[in-house]
N, C-alpha and C positions, 0 to 999 in steps of 0.2 A: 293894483296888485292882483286882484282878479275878474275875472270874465264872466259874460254876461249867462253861461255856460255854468259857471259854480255858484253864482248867485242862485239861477232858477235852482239848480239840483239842490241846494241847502234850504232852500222853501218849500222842496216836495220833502225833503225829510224832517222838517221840521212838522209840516202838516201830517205828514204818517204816524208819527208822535205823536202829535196832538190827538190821533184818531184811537193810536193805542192805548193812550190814556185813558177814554171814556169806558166806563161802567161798563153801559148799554149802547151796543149799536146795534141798526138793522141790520137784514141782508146783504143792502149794499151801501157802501161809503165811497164817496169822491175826495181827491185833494184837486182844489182847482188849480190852474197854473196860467198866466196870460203869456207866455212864450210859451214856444214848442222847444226848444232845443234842451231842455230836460227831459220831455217825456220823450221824447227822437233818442236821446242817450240812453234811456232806460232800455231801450230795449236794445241797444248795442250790448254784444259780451267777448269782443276784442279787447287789447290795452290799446287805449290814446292816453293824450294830456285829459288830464282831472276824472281820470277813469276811477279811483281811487273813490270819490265820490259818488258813483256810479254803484258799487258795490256795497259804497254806505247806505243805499238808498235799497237796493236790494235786500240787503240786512234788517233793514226797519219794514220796509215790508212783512217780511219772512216772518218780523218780533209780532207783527198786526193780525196775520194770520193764524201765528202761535197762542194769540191771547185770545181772540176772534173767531173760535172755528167757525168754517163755514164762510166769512165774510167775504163779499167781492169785490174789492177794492180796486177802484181805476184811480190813472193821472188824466184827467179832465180840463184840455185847452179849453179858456174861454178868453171871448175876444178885449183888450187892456180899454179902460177910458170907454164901456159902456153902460156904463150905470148899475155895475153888477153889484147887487149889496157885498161890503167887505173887501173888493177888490181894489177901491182907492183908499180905502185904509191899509191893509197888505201893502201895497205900494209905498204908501209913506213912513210904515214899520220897517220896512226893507231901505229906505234910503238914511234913515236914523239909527242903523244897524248897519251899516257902510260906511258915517259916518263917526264910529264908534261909540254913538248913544245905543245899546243894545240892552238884552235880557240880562239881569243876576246868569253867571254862570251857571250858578248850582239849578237854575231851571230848567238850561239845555241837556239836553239828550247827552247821556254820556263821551258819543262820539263826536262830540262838536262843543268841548269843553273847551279845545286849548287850539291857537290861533289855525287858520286853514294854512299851508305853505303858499309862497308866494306863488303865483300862475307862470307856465313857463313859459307861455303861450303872451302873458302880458310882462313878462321881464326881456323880452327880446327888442 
């Protein structure tokens, strides 16, 4: 139902989230991501398929900076399946969350409460 494209961008805003959440952050904060074609979309501001996403992710920025001042927050490839602490955990939260073992709703970020549409990209 969707692409490897909504997947990654729904794990950069989740982790934005998660950043906006804390207390206290330093100067600067990472979201890591082991694909690129999230942070490549981030910085797209055309409309394509799952731009939509694109803009949610802009927004949680926007919310991280709002809460954050000051903070400099990157999307941070790093490479899948090298021993990066947390990265093969992520990995296996993302495939248990695909397969619809996920988070209580009322945890996720308001904009990622009610189901994503289906990919148009993967209904063809």
């Amino acid at each position: 139902e969707h692409t490897i494209y909504e997947a990654e961008t729904v794990g950069a805003i989740l982790g934005t989230e998660l950043v906006r959440r804390e207390r206290r952050v330093g100067r600067v904060a990472s979201v890591a991501l082991d694909g690129k074609s999230a942070i490549e979309g981030s910085l797209v501001r055309e409309s394509r398929p799952s731009h939509y996403l694109t803009d949610l992710l802009h927004d949680r920025v926007a919310a991280v900076k709002r809460r954050h001042c000051g903070l400099e927050l990157t999307l941070r490839w790093v490479p899948g399946h090298q021993d990066i602490a947390g990265n093969e955990q992520a990995d296996c939260e993302a495939k248990l969350a695909a397969a619809g073992d996920s988070s209580s709703v009322r945890l996720l970020p308001a904009v990622l409460r009610r189901p994503l549409p289906v990919s148009s990209t993967k209904a063809k």
